[in-house]
C-alpha positions in Angstrom: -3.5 -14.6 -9.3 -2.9 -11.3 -7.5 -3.3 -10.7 -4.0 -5.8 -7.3 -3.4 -4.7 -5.5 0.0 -7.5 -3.2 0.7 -6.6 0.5 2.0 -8.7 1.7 4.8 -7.1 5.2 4.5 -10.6 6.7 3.4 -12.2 5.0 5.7 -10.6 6.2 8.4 -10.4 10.1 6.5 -14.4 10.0 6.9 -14.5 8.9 10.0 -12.5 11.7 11.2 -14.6 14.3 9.8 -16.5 13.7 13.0 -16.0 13.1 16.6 -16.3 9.8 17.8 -15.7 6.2 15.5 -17.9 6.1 13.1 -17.2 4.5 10.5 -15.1 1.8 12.5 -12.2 1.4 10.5 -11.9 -2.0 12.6 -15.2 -2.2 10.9 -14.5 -2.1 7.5 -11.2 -4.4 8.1 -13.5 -7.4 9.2 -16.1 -6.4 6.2 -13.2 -6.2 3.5 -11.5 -9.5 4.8 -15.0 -11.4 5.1 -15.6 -10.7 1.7 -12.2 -11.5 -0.1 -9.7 -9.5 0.6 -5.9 -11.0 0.7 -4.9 -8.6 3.0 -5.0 -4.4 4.9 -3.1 -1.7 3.9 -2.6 1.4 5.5 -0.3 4.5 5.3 -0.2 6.4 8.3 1.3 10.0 8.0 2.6 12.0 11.5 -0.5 14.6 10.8 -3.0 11.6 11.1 -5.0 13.1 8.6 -6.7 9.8 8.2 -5.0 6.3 9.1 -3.9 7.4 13.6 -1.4 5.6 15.7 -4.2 4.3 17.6 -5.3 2.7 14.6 -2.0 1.0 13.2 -1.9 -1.0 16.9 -5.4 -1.8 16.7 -5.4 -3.3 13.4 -2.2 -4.9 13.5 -3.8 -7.1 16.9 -7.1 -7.4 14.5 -5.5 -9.3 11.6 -3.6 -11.6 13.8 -6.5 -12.8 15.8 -8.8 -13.0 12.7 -6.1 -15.3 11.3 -5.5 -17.0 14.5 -9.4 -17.4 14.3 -9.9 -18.4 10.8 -7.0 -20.2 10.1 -6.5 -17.9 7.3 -3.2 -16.0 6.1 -4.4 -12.6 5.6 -1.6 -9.8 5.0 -0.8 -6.4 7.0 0.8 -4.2 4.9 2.5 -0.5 6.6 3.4 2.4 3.9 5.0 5.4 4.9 8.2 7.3 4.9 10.8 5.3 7.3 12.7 8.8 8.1 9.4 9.8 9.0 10.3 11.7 13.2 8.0 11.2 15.7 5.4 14.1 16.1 2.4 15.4 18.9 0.2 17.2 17.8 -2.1 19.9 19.2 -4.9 18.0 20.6 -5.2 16.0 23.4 -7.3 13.5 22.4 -4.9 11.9 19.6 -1.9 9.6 20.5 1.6 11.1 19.3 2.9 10.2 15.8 6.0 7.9 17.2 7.9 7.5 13.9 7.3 5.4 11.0 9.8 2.8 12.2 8.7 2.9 16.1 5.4 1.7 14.8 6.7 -1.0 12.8 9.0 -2.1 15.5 5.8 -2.4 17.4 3.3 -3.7 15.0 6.0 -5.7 13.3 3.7 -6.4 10.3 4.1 -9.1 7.3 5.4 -5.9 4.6 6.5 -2.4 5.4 6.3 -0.3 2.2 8.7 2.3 1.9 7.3 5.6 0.3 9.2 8.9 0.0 6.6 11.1 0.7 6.5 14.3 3.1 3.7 15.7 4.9 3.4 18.5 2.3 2.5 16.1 0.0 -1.5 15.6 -1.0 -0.8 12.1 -1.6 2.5 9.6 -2.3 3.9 10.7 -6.1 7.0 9.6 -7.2 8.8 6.4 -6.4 12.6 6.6 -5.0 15.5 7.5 -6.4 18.1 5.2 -5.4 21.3 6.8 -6.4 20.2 9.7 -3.7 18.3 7.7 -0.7 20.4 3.7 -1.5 22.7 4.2 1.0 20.2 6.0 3.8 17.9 3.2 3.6 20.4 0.8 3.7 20.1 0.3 7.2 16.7 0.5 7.3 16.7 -2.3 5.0 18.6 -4.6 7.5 16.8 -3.6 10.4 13.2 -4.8 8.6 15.3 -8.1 7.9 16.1 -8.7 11.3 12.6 -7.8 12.7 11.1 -10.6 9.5 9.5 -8.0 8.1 9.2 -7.9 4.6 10.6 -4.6 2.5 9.0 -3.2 -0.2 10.3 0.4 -2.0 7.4 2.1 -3.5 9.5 2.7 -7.2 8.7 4.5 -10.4 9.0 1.9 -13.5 12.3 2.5 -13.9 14.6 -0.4 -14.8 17.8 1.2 -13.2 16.3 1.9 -10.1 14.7 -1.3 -9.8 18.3 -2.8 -10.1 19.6 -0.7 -7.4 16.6 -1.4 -4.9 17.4 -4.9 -5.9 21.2 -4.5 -4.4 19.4 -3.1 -1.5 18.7 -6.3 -0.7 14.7 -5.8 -0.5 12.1 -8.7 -1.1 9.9 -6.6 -3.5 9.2 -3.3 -5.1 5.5 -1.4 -5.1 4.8 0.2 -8.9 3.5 3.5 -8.5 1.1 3.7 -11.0 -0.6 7.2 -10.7 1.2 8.0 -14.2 -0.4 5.0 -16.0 -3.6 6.0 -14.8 -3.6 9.6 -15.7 -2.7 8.2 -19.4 -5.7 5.9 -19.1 -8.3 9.0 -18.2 -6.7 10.4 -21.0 -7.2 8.3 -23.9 -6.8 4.0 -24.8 -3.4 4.7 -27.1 -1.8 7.0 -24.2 -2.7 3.8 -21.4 -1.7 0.7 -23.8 2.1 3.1 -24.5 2.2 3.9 -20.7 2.1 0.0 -20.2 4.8 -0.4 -22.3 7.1 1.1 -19.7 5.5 -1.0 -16.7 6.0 -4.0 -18.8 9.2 -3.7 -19.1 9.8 -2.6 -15.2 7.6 -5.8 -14.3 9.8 -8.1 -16.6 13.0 -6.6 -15.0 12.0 -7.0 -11.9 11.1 -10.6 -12.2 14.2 -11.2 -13.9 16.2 -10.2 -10.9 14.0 -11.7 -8.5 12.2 -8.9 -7.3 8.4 -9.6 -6.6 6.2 -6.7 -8.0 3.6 -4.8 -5.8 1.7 -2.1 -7.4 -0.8 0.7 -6.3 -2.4 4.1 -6.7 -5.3 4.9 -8.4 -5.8 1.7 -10.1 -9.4 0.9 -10.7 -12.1 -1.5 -12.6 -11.5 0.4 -15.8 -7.7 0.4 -15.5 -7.0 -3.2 -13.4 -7.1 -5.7 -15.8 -5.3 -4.5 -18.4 -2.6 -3.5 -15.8 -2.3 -7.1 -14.1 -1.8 -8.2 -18.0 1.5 -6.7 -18.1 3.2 -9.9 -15.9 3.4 -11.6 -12.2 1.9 -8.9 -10.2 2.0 -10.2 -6.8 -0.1 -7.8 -4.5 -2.0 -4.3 -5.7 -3.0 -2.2 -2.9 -6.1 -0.1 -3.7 -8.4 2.4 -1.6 -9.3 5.4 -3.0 -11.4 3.8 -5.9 -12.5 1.0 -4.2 -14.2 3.9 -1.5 -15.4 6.2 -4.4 -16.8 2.8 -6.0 -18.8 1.4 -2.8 -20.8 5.0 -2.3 -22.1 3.7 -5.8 -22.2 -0.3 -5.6 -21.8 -1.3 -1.7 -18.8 -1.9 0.1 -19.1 -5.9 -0.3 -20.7 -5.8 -4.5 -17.3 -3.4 -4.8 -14.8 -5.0 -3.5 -15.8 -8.5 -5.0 -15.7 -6.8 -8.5 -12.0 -6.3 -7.3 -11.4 -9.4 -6.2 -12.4 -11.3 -9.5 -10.5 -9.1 -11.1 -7.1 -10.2 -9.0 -8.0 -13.8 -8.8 -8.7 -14.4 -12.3 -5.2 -15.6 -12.6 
């Protein structure tokens, strides 16, 4: 069985296409947990272009009282870049960007991914490269530890690096899977090779007693065959799962998903 941490990022990118709060991301947390979900994700950037500070505190107070309520165990999960400086922007209305780490401190929720992403970037695409960034997240590392918060690296399926993030002393690694899911669109032979690589990454991983996260533009025609590939212990998905729900319903989409990562 997987664990499926649903992104809200698009959630809250509509929403801010308009003044005001609709649609509640607070909303959609409650509607994705009632139906199945293991857990939130959420990647806040300094721009705020979707996930805002406001939301980060919000939600992280949400998911403990709808445990505390339910007597569930549901997951909050924080990506972003950890060097990531705080930030005010030009608008009165919108709560300065803190820092990545500030908000963590804050939140302190049950992972923190790790992405090296800027805010040039359209999206997160590449994983890290250890043998530049080991030694300046080293102390990052240690400082999740002694807050108990769980440290993922968002990591390209490279064996290597996966070694190093290992001697990093981190509890888990996040696959970034864009590349296998260009190779799907592409054609059946190009996704079953690209797996071949993830396998192997996966395995490794394992091996070395890594737990495996993976996300980005995984889907219900890429998913299964994906979670094939070993012990896949959380996928994070939002974009699709949106796109999916203009055409299904929010609740009909995300339980597809769901049977999908609980099959196991």
């Amino acid at each position: 069985m997987t664990d499926l941490s649903v992104n809200l990022n698009k959630i809250a990118l509509l929403r801010n296409s308009r003044e005001g709060n609709y649609p509640s991301v607070i909303e959609f947390a409650k509607l994705a947990l009632e139906s199945g979900a293991d857990g939130l994700t959420i990647h806040p950037r300094p721009d705020q272009r979707h996930i805002r500070v406001d939301d980060v505190i919000l939600l992280s107070s949400y998911i403990k009282e709808f445990n505390l309520s339910n007597g569930a165990q549901k997951e909050f999960n924080v990506e972003g870049n950890p060097f990531a400086e705080p930030l005010t922007l030009n608008d009165n209305t919108t709560t300065p960007y803190p820092g990545f780490m500030s908000l963590i401190e804050q939140t302190r929720p049950n992972q923190a991914t790790l992405v090296p992403d800027n805010n040039s970037q359209l999206t997160s695409d590449h994983g890290y490269d250890l043998k530049q960034d080991g030694n300046k997240l080293q102390p990052i590392v240690s400082q999740l530890k002694q807050w108990q918060v769980r440290c993922s690296l968002f990591m390209d399926p490279d064996c290597e690096q996966i070694s190093l993030a290992k001697e990093l002393g981190v509890e888990r690694i996040e696959l970034y899977t864009g590349p296998y899911a260009v190779a799907c669109k592409k054609s059946i032979s190009a996704g079953v090779k690209s797996l071949e690589q993830y396998k192997k990454a996966c395995e490794h991983a394992n091996s070395i007693g890594l737990k495996v996260n993976a996300g980005h533009d995984l889907n219900l025609n890429n998913l299964k065959q994906f979670l094939a590939i070993g012990d896949i212990s959380e996928v994070s998905i939002g974009h699709a799962l949106t796109v999916d729900a203009l055409l299904m319903g929010y609740k009909n989409a995300l339980s597809d998903y769901s049977k999908i990562c609980h099959f196991k």
